[in-house]
Chimera marker file (.cmm) of the C-alpha trace (Angstrom):
<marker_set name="trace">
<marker id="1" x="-0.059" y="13.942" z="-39.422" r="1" g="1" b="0" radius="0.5"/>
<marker id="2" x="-0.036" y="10.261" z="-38.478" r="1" g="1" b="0" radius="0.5"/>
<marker id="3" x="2.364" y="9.779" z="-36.086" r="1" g="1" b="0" radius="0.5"/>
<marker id="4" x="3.357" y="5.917" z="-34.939" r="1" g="1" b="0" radius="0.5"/>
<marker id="5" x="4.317" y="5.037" z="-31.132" r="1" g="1" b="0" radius="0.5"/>
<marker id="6" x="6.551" y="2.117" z="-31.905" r="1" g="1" b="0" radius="0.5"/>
<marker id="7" x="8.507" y="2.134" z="-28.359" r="1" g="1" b="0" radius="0.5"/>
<marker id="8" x="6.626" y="2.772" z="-25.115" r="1" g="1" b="0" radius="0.5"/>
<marker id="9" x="8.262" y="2.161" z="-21.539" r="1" g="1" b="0" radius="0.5"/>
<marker id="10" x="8.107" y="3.875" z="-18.149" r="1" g="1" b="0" radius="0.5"/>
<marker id="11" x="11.504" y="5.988" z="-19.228" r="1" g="1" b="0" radius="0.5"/>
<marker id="12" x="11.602" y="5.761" z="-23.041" r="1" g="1" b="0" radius="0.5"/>
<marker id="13" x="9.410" y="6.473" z="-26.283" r="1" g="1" b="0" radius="0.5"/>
<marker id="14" x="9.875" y="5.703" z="-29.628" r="1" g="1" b="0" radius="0.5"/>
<marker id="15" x="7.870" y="7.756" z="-31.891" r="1" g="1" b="0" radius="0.5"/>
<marker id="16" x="7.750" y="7.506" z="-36.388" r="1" g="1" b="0" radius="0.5"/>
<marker id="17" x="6.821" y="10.303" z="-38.392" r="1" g="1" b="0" radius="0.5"/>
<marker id="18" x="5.646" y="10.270" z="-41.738" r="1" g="1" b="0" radius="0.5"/>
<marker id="19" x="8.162" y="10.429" z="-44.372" r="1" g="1" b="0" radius="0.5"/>
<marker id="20" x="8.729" y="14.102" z="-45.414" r="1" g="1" b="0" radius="0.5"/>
<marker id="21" x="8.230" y="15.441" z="-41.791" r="1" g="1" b="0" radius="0.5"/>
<marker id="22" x="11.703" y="15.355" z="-40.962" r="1" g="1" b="0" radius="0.5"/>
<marker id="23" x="12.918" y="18.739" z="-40.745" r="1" g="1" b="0" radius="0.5"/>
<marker id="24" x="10.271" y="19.327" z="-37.688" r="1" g="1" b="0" radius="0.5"/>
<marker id="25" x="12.815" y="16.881" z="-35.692" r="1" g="1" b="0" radius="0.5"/>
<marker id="26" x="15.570" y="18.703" z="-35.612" r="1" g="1" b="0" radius="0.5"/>
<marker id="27" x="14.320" y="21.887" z="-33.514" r="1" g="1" b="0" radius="0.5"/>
<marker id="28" x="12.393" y="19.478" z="-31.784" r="1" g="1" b="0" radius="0.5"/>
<marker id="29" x="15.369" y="17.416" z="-30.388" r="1" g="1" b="0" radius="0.5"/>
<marker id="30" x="17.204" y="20.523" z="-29.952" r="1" g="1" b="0" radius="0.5"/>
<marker id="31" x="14.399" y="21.392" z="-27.354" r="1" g="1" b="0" radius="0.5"/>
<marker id="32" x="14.234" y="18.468" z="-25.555" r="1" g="1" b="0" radius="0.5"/>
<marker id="33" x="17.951" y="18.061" z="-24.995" r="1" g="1" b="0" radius="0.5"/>
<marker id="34" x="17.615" y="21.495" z="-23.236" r="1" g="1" b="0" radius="0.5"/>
<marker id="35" x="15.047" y="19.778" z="-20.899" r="1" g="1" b="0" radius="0.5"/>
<marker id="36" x="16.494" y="18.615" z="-16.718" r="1" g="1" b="0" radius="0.5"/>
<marker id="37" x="14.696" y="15.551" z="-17.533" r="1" g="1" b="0" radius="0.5"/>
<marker id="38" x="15.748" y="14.378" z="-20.678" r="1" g="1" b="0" radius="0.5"/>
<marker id="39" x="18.440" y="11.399" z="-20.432" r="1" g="1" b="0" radius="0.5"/>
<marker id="40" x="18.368" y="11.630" z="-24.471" r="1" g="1" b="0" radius="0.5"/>
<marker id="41" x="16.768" y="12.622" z="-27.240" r="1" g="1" b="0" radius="0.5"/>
<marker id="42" x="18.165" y="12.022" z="-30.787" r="1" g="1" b="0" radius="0.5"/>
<marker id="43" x="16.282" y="11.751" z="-34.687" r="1" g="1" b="0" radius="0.5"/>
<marker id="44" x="16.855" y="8.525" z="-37.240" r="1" g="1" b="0" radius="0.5"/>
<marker id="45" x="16.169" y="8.813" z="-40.804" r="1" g="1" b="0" radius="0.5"/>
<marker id="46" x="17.146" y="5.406" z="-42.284" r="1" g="1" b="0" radius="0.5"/>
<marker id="47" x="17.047" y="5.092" z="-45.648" r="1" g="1" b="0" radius="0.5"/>
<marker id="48" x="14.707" y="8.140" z="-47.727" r="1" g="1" b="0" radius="0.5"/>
<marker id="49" x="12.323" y="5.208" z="-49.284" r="1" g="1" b="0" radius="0.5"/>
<marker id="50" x="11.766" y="2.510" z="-47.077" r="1" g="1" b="0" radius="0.5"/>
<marker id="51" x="12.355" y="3.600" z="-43.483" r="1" g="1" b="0" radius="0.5"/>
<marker id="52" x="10.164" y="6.622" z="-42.062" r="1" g="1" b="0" radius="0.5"/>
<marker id="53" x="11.845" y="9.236" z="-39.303" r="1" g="1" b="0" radius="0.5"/>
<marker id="54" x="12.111" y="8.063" z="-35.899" r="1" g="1" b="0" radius="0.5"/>
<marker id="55" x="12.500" y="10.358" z="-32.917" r="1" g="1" b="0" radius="0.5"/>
<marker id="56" x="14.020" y="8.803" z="-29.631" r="1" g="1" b="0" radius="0.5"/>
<marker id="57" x="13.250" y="10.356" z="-26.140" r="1" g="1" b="0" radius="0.5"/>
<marker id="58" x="14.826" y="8.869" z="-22.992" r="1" g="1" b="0" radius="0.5"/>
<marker id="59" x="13.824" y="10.100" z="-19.150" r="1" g="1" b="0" radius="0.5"/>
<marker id="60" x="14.598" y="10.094" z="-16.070" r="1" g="1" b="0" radius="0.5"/>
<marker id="61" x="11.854" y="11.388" z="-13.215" r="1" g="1" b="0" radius="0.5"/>
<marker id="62" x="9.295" y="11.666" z="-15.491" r="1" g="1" b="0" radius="0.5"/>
<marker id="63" x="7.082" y="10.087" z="-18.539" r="1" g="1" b="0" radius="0.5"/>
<marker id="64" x="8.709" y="11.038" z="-21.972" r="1" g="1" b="0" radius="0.5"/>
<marker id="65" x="5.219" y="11.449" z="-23.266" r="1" g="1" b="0" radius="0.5"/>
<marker id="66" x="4.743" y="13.849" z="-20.749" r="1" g="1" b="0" radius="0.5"/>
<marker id="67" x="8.216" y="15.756" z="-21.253" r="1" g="1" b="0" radius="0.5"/>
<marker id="68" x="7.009" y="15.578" z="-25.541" r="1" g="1" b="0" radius="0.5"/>
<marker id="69" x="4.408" y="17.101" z="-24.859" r="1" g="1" b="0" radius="0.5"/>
<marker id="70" x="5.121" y="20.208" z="-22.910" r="1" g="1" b="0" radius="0.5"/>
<marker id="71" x="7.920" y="20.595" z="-25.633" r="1" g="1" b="0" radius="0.5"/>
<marker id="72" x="5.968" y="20.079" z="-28.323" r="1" g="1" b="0" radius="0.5"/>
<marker id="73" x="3.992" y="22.835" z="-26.636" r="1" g="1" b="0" radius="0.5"/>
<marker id="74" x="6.410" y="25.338" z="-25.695" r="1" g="1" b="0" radius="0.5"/>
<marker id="75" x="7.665" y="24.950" z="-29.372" r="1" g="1" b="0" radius="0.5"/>
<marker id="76" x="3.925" y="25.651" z="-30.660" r="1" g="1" b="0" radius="0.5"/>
<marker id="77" x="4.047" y="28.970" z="-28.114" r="1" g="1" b="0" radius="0.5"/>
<marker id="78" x="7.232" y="29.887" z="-29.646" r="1" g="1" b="0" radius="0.5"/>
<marker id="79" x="6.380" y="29.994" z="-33.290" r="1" g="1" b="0" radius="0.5"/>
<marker id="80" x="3.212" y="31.337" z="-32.553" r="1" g="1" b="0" radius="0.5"/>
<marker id="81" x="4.577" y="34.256" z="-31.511" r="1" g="1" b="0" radius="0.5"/>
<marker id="82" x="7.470" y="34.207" z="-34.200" r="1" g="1" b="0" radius="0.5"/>
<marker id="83" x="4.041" y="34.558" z="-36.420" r="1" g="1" b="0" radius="0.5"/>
<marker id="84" x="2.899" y="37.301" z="-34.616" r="1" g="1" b="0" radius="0.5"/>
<marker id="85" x="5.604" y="38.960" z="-34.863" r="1" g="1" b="0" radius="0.5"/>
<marker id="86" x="6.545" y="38.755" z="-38.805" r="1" g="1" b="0" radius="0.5"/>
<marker id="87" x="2.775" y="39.482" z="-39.513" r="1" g="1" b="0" radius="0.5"/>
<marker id="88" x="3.586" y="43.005" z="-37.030" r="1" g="1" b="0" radius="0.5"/>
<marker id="89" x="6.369" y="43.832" z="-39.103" r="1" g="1" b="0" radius="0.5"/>
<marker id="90" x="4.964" y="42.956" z="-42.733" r="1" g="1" b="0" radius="0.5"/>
<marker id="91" x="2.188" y="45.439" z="-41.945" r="1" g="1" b="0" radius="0.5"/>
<marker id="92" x="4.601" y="48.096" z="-41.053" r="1" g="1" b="0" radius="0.5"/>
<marker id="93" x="6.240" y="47.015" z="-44.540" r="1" g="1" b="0" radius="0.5"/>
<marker id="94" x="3.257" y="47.836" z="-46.126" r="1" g="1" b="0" radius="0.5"/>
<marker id="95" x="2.732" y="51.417" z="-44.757" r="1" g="1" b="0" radius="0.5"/>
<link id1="1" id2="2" r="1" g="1" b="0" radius="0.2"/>
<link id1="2" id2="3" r="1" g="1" b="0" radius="0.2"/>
<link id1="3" id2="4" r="1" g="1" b="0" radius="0.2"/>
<link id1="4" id2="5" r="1" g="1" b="0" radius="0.2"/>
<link id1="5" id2="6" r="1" g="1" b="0" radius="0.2"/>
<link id1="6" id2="7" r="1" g="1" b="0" radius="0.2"/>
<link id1="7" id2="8" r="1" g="1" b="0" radius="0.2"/>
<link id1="8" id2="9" r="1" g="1" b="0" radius="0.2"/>
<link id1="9" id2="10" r="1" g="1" b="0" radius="0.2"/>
<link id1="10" id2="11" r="1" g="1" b="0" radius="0.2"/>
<link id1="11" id2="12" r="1" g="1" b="0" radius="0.2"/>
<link id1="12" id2="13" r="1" g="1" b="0" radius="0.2"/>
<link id1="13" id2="14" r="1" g="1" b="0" radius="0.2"/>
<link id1="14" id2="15" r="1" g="1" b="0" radius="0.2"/>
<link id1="15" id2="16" r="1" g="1" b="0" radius="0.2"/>
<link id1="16" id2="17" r="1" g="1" b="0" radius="0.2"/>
<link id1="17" id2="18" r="1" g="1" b="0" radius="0.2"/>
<link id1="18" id2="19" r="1" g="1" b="0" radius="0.2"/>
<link id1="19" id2="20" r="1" g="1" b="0" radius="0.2"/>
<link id1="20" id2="21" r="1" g="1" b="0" radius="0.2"/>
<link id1="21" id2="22" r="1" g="1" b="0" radius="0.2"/>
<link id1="22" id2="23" r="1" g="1" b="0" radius="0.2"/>
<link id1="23" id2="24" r="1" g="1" b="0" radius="0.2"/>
<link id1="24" id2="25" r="1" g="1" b="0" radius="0.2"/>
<link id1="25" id2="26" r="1" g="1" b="0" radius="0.2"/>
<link id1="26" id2="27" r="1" g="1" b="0" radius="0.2"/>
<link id1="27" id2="28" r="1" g="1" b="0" radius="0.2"/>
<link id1="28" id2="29" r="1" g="1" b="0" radius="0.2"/>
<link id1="29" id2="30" r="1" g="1" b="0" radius="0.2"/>
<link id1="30" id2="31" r="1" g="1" b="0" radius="0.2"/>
<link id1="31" id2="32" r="1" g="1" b="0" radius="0.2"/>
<link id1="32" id2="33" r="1" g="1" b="0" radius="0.2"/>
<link id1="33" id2="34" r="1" g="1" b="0" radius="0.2"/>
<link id1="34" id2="35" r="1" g="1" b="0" radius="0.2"/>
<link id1="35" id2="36" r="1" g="1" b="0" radius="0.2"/>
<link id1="36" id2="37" r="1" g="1" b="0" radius="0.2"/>
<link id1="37" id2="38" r="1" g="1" b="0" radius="0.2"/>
<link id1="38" id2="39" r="1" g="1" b="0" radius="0.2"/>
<link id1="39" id2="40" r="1" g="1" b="0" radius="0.2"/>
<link id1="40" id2="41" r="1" g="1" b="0" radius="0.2"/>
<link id1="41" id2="42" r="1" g="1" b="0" radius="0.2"/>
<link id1="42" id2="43" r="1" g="1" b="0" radius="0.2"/>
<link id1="43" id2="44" r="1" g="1" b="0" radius="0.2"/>
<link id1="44" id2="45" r="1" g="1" b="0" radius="0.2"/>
<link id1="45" id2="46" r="1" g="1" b="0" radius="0.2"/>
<link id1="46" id2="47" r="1" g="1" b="0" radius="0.2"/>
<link id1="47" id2="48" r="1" g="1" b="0" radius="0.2"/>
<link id1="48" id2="49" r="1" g="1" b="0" radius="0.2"/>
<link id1="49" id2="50" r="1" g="1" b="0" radius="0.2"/>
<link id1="50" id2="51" r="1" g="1" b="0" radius="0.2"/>
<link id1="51" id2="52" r="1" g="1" b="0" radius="0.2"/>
<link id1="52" id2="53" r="1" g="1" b="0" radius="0.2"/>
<link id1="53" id2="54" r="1" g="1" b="0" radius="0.2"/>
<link id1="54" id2="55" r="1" g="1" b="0" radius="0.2"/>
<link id1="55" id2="56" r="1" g="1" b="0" radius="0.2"/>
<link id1="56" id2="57" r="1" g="1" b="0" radius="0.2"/>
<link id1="57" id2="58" r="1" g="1" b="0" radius="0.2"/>
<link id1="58" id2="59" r="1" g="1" b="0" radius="0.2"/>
<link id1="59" id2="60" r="1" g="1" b="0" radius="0.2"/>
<link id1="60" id2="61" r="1" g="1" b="0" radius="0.2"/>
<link id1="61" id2="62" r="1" g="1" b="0" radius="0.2"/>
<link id1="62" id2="63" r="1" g="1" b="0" radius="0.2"/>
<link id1="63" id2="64" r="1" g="1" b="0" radius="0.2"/>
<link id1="64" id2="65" r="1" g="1" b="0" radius="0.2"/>
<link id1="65" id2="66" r="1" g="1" b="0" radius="0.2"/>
<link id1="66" id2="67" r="1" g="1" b="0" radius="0.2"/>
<link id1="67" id2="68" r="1" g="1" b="0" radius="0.2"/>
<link id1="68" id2="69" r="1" g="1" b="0" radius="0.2"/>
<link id1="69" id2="70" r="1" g="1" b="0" radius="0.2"/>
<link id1="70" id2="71" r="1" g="1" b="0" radius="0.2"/>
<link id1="71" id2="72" r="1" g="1" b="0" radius="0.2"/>
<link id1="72" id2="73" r="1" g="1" b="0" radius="0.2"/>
<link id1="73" id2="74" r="1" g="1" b="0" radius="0.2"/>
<link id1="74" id2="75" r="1" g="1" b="0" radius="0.2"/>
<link id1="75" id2="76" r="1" g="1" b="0" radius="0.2"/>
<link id1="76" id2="77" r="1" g="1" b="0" radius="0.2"/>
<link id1="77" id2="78" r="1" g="1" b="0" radius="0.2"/>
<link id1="78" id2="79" r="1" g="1" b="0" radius="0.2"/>
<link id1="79" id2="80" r="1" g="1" b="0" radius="0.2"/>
<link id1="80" id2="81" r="1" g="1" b="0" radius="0.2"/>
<link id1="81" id2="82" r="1" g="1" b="0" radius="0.2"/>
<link id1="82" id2="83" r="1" g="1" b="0" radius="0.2"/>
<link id1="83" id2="84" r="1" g="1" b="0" radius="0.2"/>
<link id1="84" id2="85" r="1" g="1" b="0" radius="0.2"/>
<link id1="85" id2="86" r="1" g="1" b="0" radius="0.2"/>
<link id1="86" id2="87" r="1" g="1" b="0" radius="0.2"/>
<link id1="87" id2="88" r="1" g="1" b="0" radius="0.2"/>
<link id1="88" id2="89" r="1" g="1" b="0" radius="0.2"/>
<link id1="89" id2="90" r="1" g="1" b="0" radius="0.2"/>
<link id1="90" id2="91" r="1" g="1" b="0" radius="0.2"/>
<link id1="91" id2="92" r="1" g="1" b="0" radius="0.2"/>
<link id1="92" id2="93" r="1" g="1" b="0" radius="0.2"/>
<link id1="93" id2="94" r="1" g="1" b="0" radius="0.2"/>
<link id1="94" id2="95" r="1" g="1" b="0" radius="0.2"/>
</marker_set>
């Protein structure tokens, strides 16, 4: 996935996405609004064609790379055990 920093500054990062990737920004900024350190954190699309999706992060205390990343993270942890999980319960399914 190429992602494009278009905004870095000691409190704020402005991050596109490629066009299609989207939907990952809405649990994503659900996350990090949930976060002490997050001032805000909101999602653009623009327009579907010409403009790709921009996520906005804005900190206080701490680098929003840093406070993207352990979300980003904790969000991987999470569905990694949501995976674990369904594959538990197909099996059982099956039997």
């Amino acid at each position: 996935m190429e992602v494009r920093v278009v905004e870095k500054e000691h409190d704020l990062l402005r991050v596109e996405l490629p066009k299609g990737e989207e939907t990952l920004l809405i649990p994503l900024v659900e996350a990090l609004q949930k976060e002490e350190k997050v001032v805000e954190a909101r999602y653009f699309l623009g327009h579907p064609y010409l403009d790709r999706p921009t996520l906005l992060l804005r900190t206080k205390g701490e680098k929003p790379q840093q406070v993207l990343k352990r979300t980003l993270k904790d969000l991987t942890d999470l569905y990694d055990d949501l995976l674990t999980d369904f594959e538990k319960a197909a099996d059982k399914a099956k039997a």
